[in-house]
C-alpha positions as a LaTeX table, in Angstrom:
\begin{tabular}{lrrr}
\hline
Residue & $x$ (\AA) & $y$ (\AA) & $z$ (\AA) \\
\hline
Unk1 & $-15.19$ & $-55.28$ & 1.82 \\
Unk2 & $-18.37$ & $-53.13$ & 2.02 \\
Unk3 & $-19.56$ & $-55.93$ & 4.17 \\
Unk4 & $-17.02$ & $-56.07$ & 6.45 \\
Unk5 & $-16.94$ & $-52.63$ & 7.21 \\
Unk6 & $-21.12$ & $-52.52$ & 8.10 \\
Unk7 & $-19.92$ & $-55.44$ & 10.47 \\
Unk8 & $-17.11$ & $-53.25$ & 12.08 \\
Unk9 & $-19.19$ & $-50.05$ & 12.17 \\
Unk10 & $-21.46$ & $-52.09$ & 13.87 \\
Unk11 & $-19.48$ & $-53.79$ & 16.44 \\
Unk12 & $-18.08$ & $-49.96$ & 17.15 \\
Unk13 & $-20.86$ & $-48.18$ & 17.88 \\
Unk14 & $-23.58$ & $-51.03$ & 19.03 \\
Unk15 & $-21.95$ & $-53.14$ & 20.55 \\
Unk16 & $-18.57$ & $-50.75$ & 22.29 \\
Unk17 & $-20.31$ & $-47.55$ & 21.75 \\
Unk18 & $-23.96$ & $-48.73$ & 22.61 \\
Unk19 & $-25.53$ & $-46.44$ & 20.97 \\
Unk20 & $-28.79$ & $-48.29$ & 21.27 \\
Unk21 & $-28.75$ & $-47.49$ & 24.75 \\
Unk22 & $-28.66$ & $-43.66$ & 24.56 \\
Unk23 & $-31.49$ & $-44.26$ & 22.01 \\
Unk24 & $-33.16$ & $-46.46$ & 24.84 \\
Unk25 & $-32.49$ & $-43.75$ & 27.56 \\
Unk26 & $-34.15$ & $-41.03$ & 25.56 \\
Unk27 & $-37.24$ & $-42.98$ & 24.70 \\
Unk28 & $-37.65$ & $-43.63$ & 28.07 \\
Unk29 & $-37.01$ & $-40.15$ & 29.18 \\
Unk30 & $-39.40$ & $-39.08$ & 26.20 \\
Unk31 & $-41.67$ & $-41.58$ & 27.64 \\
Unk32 & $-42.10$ & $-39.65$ & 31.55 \\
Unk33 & $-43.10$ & $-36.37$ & 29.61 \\
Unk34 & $-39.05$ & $-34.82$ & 29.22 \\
Unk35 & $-37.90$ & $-33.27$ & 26.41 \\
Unk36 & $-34.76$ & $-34.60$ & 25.35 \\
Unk37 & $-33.91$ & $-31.10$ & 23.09 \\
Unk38 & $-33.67$ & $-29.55$ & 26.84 \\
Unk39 & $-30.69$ & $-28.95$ & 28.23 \\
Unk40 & $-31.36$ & $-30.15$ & 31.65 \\
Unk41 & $-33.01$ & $-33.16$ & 29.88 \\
Unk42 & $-30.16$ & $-33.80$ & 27.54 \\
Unk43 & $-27.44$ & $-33.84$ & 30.81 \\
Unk44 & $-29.47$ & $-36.25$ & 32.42 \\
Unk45 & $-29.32$ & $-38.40$ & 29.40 \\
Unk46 & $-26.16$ & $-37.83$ & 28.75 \\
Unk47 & $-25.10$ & $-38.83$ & 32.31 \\
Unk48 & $-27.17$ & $-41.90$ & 32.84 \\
Unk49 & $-25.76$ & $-43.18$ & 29.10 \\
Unk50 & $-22.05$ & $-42.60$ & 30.06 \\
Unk51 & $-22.40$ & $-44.06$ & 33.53 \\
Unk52 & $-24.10$ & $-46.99$ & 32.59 \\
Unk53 & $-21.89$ & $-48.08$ & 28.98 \\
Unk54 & $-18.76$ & $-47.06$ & 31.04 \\
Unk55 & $-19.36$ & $-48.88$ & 33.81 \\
Unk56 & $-20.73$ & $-52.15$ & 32.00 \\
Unk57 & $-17.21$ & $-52.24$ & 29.33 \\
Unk58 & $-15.13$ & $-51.59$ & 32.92 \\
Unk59 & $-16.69$ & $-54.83$ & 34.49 \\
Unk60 & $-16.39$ & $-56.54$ & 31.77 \\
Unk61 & $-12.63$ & $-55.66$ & 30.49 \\
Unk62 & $-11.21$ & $-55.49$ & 34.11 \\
Unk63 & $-12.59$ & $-59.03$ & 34.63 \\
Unk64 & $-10.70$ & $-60.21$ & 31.45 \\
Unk65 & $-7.98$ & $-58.47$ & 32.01 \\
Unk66 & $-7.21$ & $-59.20$ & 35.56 \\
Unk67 & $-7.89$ & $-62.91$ & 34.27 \\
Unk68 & $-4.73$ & $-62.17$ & 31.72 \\
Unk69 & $-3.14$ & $-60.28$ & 34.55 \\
Unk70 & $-2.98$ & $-63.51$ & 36.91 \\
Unk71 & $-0.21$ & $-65.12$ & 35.23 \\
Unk72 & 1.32 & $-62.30$ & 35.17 \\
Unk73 & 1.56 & $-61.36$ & 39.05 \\
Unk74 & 4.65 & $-59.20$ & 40.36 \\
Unk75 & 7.62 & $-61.85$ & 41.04 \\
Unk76 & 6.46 & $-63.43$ & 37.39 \\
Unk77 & 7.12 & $-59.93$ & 35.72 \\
Unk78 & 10.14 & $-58.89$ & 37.58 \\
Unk79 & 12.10 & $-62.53$ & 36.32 \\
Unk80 & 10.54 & $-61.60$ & 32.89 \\
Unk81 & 11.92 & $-58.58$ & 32.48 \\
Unk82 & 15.44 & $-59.52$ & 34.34 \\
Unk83 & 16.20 & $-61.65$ & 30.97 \\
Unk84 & 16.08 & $-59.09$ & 28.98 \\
Unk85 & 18.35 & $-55.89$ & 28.65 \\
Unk86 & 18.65 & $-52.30$ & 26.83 \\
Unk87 & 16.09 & $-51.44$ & 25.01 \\
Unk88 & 14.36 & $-54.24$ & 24.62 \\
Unk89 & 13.86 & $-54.59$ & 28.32 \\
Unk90 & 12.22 & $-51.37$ & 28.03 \\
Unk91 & 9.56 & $-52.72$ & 25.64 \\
Unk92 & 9.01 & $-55.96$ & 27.30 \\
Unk93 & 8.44 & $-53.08$ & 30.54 \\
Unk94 & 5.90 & $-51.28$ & 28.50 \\
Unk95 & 4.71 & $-54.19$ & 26.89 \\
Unk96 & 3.91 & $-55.47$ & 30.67 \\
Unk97 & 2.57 & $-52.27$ & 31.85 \\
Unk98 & $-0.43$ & $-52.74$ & 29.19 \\
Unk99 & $-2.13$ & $-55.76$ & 30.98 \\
Unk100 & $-1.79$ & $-54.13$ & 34.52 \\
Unk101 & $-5.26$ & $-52.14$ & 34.56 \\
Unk102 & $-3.71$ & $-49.93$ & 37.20 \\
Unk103 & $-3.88$ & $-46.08$ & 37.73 \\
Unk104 & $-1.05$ & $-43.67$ & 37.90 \\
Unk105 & $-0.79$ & $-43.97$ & 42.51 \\
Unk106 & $-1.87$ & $-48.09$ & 41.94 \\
Unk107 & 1.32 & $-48.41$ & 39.82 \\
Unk108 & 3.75 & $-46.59$ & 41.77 \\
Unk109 & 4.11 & $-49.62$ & 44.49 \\
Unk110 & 4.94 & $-52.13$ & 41.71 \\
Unk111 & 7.20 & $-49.78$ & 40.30 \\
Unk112 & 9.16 & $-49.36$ & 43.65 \\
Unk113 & 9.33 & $-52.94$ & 43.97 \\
Unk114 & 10.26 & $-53.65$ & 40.88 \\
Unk115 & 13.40 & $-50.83$ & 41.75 \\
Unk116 & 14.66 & $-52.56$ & 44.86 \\
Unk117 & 14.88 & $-56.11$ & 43.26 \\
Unk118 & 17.46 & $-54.66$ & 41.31 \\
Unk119 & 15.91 & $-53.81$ & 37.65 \\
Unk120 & 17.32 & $-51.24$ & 35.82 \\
Unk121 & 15.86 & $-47.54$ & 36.65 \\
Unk122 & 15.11 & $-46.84$ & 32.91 \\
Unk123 & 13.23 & $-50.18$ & 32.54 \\
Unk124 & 11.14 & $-49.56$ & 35.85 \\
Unk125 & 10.46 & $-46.27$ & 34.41 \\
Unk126 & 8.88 & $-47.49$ & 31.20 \\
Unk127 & 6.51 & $-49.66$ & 33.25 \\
Unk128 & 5.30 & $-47.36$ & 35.37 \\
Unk129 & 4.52 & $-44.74$ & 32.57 \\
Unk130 & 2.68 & $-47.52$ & 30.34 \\
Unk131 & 0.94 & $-48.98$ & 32.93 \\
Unk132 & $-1.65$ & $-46.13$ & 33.69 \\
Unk133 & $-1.65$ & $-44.45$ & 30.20 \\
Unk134 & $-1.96$ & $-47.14$ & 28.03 \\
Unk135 & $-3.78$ & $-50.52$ & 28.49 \\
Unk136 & $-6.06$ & $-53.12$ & 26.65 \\
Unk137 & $-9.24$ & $-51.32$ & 28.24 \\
Unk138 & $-8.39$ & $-48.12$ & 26.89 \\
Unk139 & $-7.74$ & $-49.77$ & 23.91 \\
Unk140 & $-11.33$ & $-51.35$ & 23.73 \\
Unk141 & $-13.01$ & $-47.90$ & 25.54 \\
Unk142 & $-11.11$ & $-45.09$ & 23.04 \\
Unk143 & $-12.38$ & $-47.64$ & 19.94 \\
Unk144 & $-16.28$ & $-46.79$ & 21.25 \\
Unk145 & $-15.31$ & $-42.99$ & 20.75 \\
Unk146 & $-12.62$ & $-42.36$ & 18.60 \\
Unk147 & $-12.75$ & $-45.73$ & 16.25 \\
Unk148 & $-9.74$ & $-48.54$ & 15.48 \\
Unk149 & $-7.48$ & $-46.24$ & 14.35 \\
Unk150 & $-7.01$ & $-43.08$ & 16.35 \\
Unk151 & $-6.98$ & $-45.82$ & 19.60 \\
Unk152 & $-4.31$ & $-47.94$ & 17.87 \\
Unk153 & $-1.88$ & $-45.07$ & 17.44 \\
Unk154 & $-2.55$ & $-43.39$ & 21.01 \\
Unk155 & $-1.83$ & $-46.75$ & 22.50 \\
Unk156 & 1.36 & $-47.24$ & 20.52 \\
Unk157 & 2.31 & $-43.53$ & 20.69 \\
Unk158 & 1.93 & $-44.14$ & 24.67 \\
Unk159 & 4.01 & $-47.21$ & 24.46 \\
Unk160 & 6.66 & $-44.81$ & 22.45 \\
Unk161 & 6.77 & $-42.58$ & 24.96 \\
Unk162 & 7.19 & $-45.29$ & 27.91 \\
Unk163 & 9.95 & $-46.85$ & 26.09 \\
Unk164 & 11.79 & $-43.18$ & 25.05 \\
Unk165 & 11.38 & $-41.99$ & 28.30 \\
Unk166 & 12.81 & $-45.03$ & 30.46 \\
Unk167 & 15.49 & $-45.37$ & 27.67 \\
Unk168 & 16.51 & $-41.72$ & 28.44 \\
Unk169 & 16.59 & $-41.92$ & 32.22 \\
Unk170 & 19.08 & $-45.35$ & 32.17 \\
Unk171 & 21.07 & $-43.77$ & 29.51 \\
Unk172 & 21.57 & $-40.62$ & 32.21 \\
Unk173 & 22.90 & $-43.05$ & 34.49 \\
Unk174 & 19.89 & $-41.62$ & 37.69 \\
Unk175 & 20.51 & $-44.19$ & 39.98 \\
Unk176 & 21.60 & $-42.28$ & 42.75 \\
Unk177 & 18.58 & $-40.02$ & 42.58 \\
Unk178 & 16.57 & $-42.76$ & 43.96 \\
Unk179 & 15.69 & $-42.66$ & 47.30 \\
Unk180 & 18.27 & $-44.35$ & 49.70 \\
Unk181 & 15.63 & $-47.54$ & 50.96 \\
Unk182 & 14.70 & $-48.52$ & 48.33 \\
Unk183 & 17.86 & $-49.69$ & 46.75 \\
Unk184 & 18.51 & $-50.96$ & 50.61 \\
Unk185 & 15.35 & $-52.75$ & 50.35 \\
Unk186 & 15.74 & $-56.44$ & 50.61 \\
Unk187 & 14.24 & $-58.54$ & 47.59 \\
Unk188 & 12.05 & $-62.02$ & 48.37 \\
Unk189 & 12.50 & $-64.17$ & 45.71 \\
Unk190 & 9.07 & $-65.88$ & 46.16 \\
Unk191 & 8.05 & $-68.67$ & 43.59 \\
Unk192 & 4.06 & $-67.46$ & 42.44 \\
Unk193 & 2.17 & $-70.95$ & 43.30 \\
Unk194 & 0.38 & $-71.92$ & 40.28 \\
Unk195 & $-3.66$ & $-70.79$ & 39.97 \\
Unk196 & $-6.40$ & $-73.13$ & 38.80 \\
Unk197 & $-8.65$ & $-71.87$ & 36.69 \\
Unk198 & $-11.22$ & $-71.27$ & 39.61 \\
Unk199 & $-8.71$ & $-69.44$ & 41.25 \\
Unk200 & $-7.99$ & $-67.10$ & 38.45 \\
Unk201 & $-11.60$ & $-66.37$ & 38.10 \\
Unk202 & $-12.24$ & $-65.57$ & 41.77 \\
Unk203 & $-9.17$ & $-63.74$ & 41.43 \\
Unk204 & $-10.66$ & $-61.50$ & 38.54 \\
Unk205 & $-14.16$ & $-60.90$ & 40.48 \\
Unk206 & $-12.07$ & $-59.79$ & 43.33 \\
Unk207 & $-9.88$ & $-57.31$ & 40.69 \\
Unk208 & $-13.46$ & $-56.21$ & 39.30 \\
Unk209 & $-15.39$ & $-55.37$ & 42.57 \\
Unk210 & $-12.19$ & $-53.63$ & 44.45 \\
Unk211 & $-11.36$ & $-51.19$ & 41.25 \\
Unk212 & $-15.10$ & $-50.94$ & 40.60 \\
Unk213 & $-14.91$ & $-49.35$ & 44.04 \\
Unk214 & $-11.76$ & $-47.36$ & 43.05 \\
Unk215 & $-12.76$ & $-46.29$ & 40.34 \\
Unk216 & $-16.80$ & $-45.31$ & 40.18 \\
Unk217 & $-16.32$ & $-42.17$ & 41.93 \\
Unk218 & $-14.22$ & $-40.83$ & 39.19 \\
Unk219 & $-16.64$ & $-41.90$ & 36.85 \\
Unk220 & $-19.04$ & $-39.88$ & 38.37 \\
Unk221 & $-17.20$ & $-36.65$ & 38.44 \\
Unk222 & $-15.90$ & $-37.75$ & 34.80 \\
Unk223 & $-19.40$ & $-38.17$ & 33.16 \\
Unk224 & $-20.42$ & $-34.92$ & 35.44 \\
Unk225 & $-17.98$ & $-32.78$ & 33.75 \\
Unk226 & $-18.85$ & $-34.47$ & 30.34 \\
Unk227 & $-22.01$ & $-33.95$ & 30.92 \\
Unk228 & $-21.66$ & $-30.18$ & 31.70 \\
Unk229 & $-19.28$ & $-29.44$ & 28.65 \\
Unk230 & $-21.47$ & $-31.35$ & 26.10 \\
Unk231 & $-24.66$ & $-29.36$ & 26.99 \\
Unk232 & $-23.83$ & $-26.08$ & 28.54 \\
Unk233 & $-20.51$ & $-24.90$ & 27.84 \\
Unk234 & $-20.39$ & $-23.28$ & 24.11 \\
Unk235 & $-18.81$ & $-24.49$ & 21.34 \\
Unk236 & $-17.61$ & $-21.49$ & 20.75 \\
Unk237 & $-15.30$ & $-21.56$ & 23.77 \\
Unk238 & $-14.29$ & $-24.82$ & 23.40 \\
Unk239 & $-13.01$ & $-24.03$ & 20.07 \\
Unk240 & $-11.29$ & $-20.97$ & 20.85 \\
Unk241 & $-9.38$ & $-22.72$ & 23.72 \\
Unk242 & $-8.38$ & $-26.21$ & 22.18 \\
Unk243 & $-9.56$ & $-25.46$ & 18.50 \\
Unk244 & $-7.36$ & $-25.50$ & 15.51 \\
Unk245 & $-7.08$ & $-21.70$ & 15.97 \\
Unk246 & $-5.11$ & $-21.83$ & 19.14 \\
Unk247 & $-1.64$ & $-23.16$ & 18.33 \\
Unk248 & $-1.01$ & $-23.45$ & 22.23 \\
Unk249 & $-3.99$ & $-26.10$ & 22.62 \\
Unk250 & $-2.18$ & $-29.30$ & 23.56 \\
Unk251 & $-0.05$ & $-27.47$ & 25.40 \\
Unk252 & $-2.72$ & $-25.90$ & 27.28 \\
Unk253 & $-4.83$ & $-29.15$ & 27.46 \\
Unk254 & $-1.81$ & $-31.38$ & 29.01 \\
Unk255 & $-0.76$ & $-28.00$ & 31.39 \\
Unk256 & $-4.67$ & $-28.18$ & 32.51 \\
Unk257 & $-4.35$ & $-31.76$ & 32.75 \\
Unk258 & $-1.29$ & $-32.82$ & 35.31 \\
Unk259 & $-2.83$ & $-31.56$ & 38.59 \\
Unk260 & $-6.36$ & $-34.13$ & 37.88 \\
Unk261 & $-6.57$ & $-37.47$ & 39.19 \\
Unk262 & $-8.40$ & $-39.93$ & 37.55 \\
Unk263 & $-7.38$ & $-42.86$ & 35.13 \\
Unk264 & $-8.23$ & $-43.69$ & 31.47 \\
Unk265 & $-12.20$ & $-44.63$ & 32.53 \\
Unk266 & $-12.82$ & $-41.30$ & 34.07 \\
Unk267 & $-11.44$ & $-39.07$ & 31.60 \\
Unk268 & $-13.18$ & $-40.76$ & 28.75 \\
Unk269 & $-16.75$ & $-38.72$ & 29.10 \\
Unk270 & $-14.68$ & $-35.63$ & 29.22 \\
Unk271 & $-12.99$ & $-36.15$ & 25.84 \\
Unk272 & $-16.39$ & $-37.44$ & 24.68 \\
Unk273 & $-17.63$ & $-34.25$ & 25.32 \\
Unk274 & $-14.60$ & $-32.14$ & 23.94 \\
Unk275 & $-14.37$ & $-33.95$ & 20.30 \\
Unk276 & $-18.17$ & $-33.60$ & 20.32 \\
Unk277 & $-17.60$ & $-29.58$ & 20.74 \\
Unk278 & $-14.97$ & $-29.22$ & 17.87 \\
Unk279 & $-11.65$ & $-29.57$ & 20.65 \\
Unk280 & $-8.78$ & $-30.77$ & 18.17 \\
Unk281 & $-7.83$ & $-34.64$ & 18.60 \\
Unk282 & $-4.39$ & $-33.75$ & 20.01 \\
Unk283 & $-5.38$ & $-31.83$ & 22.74 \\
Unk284 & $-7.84$ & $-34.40$ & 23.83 \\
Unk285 & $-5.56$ & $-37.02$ & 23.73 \\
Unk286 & $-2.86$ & $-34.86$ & 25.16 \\
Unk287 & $-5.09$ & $-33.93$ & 28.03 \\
Unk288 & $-5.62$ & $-37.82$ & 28.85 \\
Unk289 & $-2.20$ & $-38.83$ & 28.42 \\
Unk290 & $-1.53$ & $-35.96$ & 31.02 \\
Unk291 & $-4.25$ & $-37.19$ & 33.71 \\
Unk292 & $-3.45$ & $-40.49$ & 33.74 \\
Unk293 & 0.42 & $-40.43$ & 33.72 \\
Unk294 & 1.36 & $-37.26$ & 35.54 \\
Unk295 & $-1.26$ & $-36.26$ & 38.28 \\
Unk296 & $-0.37$ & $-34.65$ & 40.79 \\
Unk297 & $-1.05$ & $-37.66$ & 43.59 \\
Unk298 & 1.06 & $-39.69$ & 42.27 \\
Unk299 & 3.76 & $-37.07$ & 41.51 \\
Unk300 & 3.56 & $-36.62$ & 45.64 \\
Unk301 & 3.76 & $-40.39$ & 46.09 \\
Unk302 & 6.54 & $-41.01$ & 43.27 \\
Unk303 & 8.74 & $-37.97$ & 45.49 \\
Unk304 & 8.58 & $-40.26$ & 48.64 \\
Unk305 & 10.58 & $-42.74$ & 46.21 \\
Unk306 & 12.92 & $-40.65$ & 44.29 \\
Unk307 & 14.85 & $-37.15$ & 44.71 \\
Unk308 & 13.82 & $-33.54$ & 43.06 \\
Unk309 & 16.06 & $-33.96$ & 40.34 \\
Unk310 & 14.99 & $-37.30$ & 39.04 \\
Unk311 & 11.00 & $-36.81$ & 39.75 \\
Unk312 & 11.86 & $-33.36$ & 37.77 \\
Unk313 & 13.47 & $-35.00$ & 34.57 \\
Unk314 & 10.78 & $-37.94$ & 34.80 \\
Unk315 & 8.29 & $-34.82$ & 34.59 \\
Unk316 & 9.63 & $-33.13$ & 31.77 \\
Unk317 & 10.58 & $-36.34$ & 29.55 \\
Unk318 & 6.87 & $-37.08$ & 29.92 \\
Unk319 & 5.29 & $-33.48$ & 29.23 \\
Unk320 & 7.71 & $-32.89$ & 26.36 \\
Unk321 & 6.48 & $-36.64$ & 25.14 \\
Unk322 & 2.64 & $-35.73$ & 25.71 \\
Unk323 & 2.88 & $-32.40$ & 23.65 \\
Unk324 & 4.65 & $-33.69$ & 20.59 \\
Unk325 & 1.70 & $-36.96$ & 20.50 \\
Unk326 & $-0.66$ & $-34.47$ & 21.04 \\
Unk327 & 0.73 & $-31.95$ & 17.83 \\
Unk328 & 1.84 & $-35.06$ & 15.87 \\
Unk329 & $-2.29$ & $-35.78$ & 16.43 \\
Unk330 & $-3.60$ & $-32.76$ & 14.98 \\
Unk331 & $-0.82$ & $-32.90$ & 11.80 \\
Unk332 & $-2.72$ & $-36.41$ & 11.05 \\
Unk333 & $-6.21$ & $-35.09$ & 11.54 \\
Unk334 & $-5.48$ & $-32.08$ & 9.27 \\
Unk335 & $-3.91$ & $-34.32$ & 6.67 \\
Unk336 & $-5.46$ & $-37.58$ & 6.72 \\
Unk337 & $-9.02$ & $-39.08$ & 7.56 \\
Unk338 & $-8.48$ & $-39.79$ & 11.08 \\
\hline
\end{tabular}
């Protein structure tokens, strides 16, 4: 057992956290004359570590999952989810949502074309809510920083929530909240041709270099604010604000959270930084959960597709859902080992 565990401590932080290369990037920065106890020194090394391991496990795990995500192309997953119904469609929906690598605005179109084919509202829902929260990169990327555990409950937490939410919105029978063209929209019922093998990889390059595009500026304003919170902002004030001492700090952390824009890659140097400056688990993961699922672009791009009332509810469901993971976080940490 002992054995296995040195492997899987291991594989965590050399191989996903690659922690030999912030050890690299100091001896190298040692090596020009810096000292890596300065602050200035210390955000530079911070930065260029973050960038690099972030960008290297996004290549990588877009790549394999956009390889997984080719036989599972629109059309496919609209027919797989019209065989199943209730709440089990839901799942399936959420289930789905997990091997699209998409952000929060990147999943809306699917989810309005999965709406005028003529799926259930409280299935589309589900998708589109799993879809940027919760996916097999995060999975891989929150393991590097958090470990197996606290990753494996946030991603089935986040499928909870998808599934809860979209189960609440069919049950209220919103239908008629949804904007007028899209359940006039006409639905193509277009066969997917079958993809070699060289097709599907070409296809994943493609799905690598256009969200590599997409996504590296985020990264860059991610790893910036990581890098500013891990070396210059006090503990002390990170404590006080999302600490155990505030009781308000999830909510605070997903409040702070809804008007970003970024998904799962760029907001993983900022909860770096927080859980390296005493922030309680729950309010980092609340904060996430908030960014990814609820910014405010796509909130403005979901309201060209559905009326006040439902974009309201859809809000609310998925704050109210974000706060209780986030407290239900901090009960574990403060009872268990997580």
């Amino acid at each position: 057992m002992q054995i296995i565990k040195s492997i899987w401590f291991f594989f965590q932080n050399q191989i996903l956290g690659m922690r030999w290369l912030n050890d690299l990037i100091g001896s190298g920065l040692s090596a020009l004359g810096l000292d890596t106890t300065n602050r200035w020194t210390g955000s530079i090394q911070f930065f260029i570590y973050d960038v690099v391991k972030i960008t290297v496990l996004l290549c990588f795990l877009i790549f394999l999952i956009s390889y997984i995500q080719s036989y599972f192309p629109p059309e496919r997953s609209r027919r797989i989810l019209g065989h199943f119904h209730g709440i089990g469609a839901n799942c399936i929906a959420a289930l789905l949502g997990t091997v699209t690598p998409f952000c929060s605005c990147s999943s809306i179109p699917l989810f309005i074309g999965f709406t005028s084919a003529g799926l259930p509202l409280g299935v589309t829902f589900s998708f589109l809510i799993s879809s940027p929260m919760v996916d097999l990169g995060s999975l891989l990327l929150l393991m590097s920083i958090f470990g197996a555990k606290i990753a494996i409950i946030y991603v089935l937490l986040g499928l909870v929530i998808a599934v809860v939410s979209g189960t609440v919105i069919e049950k209220m029978r919103m239908e008629q909240y949804v904007e007028s063209f899209i359940l006039t929209a006409a639905s193509v019922d277009i066969e997917s041709p079958d993809l070699t093998k060289k097709d599907r990889l070409a296809f994943a390059r493609e799905q690598v270099l256009a969200t590599f595009k997409k996504v590296f500026p985020y990264i860059l304003v991610g790893v910036g604010i990581g890098a500013l919170i891990h070396n210059w902002i006090p503990e002390e004030w990170v404590a006080t604000i999302l600490g155990s001492n505030n009781p308000f700090g999830v909510v605070l952390a997903t409040i702070i959270g809804v008007p970003m824009y970024a998904d799962i890659f760029g907001t993983i140097p900022i909860a770096e930084a927080l859980l390296y400056k005493g922030a309680q688990l729950g309010s980092i993961l609340s904060f996430m959960m908030a960014v990814t699922t609820l910014s405010l672009p796509s909130i403005i791009m979901l309201r060209k597709a559905v009326k006040p009332k439902l974009l309201a509810l859809f809000i609310g469901i998925c704050t109210v859902g974000i706060i209780i993971v986030g407290y239900l976080f901090n009960v574990l940490q403060a009872f268990t080992k997580l």
